[in-house]
C-alpha positions in Angstrom: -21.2 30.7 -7.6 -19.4 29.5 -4.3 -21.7 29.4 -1.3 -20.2 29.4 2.3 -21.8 28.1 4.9 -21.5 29.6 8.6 -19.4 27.9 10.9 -22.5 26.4 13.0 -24.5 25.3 9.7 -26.5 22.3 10.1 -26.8 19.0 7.6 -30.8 20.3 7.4 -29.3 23.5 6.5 -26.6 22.3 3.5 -29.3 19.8 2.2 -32.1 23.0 2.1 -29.3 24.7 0.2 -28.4 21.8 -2.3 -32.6 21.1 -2.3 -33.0 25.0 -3.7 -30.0 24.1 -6.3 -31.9 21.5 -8.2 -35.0 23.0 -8.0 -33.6 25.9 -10.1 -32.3 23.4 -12.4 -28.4 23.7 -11.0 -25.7 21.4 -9.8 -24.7 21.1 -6.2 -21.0 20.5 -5.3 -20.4 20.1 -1.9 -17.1 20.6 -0.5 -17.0 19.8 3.6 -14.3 21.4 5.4 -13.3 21.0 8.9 -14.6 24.6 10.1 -17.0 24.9 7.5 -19.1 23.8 4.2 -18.6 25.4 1.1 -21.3 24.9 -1.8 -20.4 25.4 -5.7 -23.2 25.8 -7.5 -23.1 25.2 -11.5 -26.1 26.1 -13.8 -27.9 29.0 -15.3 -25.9 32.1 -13.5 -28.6 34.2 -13.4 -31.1 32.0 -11.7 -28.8 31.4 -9.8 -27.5 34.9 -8.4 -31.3 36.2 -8.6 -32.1 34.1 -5.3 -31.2 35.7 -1.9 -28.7 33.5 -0.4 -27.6 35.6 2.5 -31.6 35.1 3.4 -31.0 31.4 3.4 -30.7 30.0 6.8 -26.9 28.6 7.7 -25.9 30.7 4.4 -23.0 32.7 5.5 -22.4 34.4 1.9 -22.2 33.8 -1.6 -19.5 34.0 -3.7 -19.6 34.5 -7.9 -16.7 32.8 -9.0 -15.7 34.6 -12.8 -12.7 32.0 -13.7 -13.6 29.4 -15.9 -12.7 26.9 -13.7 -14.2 26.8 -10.8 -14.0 24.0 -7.8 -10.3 23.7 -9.0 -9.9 27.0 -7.5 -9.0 29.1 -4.5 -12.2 30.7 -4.5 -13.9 26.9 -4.2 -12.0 26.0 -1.5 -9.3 28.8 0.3 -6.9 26.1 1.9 -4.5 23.8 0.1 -5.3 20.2 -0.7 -3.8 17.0 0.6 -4.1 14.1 -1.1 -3.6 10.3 0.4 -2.1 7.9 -2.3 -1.9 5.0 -0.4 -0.9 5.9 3.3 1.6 9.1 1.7 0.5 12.8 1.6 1.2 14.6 -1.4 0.4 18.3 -0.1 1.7 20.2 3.5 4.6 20.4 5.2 6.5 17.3 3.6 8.0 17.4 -0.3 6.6 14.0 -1.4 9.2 12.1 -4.2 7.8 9.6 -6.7 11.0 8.3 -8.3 11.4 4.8 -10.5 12.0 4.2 -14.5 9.9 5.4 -16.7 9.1 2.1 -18.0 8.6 -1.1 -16.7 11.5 -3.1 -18.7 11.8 -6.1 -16.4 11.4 -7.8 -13.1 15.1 -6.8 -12.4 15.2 -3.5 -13.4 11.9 -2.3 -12.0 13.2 -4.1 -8.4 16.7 -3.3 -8.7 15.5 1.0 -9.0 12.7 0.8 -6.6 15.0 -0.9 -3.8 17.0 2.5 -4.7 15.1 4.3 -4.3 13.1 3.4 -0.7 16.5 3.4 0.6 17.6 7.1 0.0 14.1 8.0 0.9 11.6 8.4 -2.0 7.5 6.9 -0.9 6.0 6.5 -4.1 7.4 4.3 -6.8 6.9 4.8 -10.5 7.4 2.9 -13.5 4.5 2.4 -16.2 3.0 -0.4 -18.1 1.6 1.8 -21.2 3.8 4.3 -23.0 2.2 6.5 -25.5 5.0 7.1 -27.9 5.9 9.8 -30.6 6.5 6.5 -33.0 4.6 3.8 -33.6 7.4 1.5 -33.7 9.0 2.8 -30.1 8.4 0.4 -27.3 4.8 0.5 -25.9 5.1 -0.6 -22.7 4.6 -4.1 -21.1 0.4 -3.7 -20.1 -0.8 -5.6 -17.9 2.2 -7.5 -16.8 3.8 -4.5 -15.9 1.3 -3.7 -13.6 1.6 -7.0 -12.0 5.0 -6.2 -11.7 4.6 -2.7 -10.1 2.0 -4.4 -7.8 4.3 -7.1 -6.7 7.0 -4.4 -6.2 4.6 -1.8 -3.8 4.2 -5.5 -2.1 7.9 -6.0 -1.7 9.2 -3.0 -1.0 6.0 -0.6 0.6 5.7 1.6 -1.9 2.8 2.9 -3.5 2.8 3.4 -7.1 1.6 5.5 -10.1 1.2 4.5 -13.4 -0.1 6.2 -16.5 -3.2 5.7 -19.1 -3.7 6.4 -22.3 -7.0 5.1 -23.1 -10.1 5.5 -21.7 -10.5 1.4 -22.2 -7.9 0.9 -20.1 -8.9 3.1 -17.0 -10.4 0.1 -14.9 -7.6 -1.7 -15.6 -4.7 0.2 -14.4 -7.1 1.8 -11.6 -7.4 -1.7 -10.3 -3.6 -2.2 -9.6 -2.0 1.8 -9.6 -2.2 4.0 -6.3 -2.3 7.4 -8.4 -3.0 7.3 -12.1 -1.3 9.2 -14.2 -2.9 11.6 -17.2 0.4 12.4 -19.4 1.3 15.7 -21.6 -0.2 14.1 -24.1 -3.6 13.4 -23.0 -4.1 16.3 -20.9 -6.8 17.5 -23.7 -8.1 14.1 -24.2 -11.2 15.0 -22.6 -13.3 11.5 -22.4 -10.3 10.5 -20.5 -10.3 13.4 -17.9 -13.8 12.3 -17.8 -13.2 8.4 -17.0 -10.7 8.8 -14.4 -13.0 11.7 -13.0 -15.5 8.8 -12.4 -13.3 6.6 -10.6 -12.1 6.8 -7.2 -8.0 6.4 -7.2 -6.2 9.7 -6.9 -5.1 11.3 -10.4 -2.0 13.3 -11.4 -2.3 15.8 -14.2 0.9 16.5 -16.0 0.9 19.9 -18.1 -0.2 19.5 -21.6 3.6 20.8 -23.4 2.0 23.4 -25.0 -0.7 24.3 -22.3 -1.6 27.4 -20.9 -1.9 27.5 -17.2 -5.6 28.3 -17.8 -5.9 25.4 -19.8 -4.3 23.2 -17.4 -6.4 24.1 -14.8 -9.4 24.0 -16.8 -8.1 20.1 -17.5 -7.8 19.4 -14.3 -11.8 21.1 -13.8 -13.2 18.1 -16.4 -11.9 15.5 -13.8 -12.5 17.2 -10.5 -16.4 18.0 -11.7 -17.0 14.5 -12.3 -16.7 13.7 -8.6 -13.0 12.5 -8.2 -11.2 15.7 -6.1 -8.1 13.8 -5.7 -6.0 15.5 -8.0 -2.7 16.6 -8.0 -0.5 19.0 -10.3 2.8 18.5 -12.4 4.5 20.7 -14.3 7.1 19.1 -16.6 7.9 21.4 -19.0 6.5 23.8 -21.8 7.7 24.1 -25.8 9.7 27.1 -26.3 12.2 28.3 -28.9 15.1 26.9 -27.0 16.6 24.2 -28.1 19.2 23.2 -25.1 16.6 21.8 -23.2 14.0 18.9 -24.2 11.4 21.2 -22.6 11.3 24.7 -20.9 10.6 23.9 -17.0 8.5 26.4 -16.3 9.2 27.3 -12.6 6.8 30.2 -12.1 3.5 27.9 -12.7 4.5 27.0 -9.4 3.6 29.7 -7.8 1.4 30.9 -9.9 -0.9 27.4 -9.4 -0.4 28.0 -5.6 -2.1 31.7 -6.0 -4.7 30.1 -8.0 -5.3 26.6 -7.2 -5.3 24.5 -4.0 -4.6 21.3 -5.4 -1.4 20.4 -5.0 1.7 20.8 -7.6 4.6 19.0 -8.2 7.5 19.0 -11.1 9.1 16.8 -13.3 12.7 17.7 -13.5 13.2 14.7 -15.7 11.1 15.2 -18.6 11.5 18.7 -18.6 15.6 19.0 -18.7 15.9 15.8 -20.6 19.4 15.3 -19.7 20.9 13.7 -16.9 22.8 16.8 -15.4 20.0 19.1 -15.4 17.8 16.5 -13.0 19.1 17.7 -9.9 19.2 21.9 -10.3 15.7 21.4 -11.8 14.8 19.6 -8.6 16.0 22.0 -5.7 14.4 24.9 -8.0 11.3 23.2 -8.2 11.2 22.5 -4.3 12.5 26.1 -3.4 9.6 27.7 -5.1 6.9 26.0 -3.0 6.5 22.7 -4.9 4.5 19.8 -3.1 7.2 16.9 -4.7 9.3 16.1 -7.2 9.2 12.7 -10.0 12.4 11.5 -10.9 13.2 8.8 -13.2 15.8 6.3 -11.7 17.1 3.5 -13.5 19.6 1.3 -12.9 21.2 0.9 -16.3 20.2 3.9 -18.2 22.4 3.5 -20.8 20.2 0.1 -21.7 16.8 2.1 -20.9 14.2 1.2 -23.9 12.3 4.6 -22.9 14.2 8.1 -22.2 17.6 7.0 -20.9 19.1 10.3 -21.4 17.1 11.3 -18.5 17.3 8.7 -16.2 19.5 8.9 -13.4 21.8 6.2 -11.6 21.0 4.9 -8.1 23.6 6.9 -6.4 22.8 10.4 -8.2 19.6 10.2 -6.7 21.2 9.1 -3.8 23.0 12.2 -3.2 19.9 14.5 -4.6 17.7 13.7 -2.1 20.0 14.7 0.9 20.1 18.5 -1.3 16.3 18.2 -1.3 16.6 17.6 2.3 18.3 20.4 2.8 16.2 22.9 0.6 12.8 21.6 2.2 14.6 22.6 5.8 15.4 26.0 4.6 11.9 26.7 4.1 10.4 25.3 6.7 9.6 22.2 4.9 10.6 18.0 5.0 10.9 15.1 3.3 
């Protein structure tokens, strides 16, 4: 159940509210907006519903909230999300782009595509340090050392960066150098991780499980919000299908469909879903004239040399050129970048 607060609710008011919570044996989520409180309330339904919360002084209404997911949700919390990951908005008016390799290779490669990429305009940088591959015998990533070298680059070049883990182990680490910590396809049912990075305090992106409902996804995205950490953000990056001209299906109505649902903000991967080159920049200005919050590219400066998904990866200058079209798109509808 969703409780709203009235606009002139006092703190001796919300704790009353949270105070009658627990003693009925439920959880209180409070959610503190700038004209008002909203309280979710988790436990038993029925002792919950039974009391009469409209009686409750500073109690506005009470909402019962029948999706499975529930503080993820519209009906938790009616306006959209922004998220800070380190001094940029992901969420609003502007079309945030995270854009780097998607691996960290070397010192020269990982500088070489995030000076490229601060110049034609992307804010976050991304590159990470542990892959979780298909093989066992594909390149793994660099660990820790490529976290020192993301950290030196944010350093060098002002951008903050996201990075991905795969193990819950590793959650301190990477949270201790990444900006926004990335959950990938893979993991998004790995539920002790959604847990662990629900527990800590960086801000968390959610990619799309590859065979994931939207339900599902959201429901994901509930296991890391309900452990305190509401800093999440949403990316689509493409769904198995039958076709087979495509490395993934970018599905570009769970954009708007998360927006109807959700307020967490949602951004797509035109890289991983296309998985070639030429499709990286359609993908893009589809995903940002449907109403999505940013886009992650993966840049590299060699891709032909790439150890992780260099059919993907475009050059300097293509993304170059992309941005000023997702310039243009996010003035058409009244957005920027």
């Amino acid at each position: 159940m969703i409780i709203v607060m009235e606009r002139g609710a006092t703190r001796a008011d919300i704790d009353h509210v949270v105070q009658r919570l627990s003693d009925i044996g439920a959880e209180a989520h409070v959610s503190e907006g700038q004209l008002r409180t909203v309280i979710g309330a988790v436990g038993d339904r029925s002792a919950i519903q039974q009391l009469p919360w409209e009686a409750v002084p500073g109690v506005e209404r009470a909402v019962p909230v029948l999706k499975p997911y529930k503080f993820v949700s519209r009906d938790h919390h009616a306006t959209d999300t922004v998220i800070d990951v380190g001094g940029v908005p992901v969420g609003g008016e502007v079309v945030t782009v995270i854009a780097g390799p998607c691996a960290v290779e070397s010192r020269e490669q990982l500088f070489s595509a995030a000076a490229a990429i601060k110049e034609a305009g992307a804010t976050i940088l991304r590159g990470d340090a542990f892959k979780p591959r298909t093989s066992p015998y594909s390149f793994q990533g660099l660990g820790e050392k490529g976290l020192e070298l993301l950290a030196e680059a944010r350093e060098e070049f002002e951008l903050p960066f996201i990075a991905e883990v795969v193990d819950p182990r590793h959650t301190e680490l990477v949270a201790s150098y990444a900006d926004l910590i990335r959950i990938g396809t893979r993991n998004m049912a790995n539920f002790p991780l959604l847990a662990e990075v629900g527990r800590q305090p960086k801000p968390v992106l959610l990619k799309r499980g590859f065979t994931a409902t939207i339900e599902e996804w959201l429901n994901a995205a509930e296991y890391i919000y309900k452990e305190g950490n509401h800093a999440v953000i949403l990316c689509e990056r493409g769904i198995r299908t039958f076709e087979t001209q495509t490395r993934n299906t970018l599905d570009i109505s769970a954009v708007p469909v998360l927006k109807s649902l959700s307020h967490l903000p949602v951004i797509v991967d035109p890289s991983h879903s296309g998985g070639r080159r030429r499709l990286v920049t359609p993908l893009s200005l589809a995903g940002v004239a449907a109403g999505a919050d940013g886009l992650m590219i993966d840049v590299h400066p060699a891709p032909e040399t790439a150890l992780v998904d260099g059919a993907q990866a475009i050059l300097p200058d293509e993304f170059a050129a992309l941005m000023e079209q997702v310039g243009r798109i996010a003035t058409a509808i009244d957005r920027k970048i």
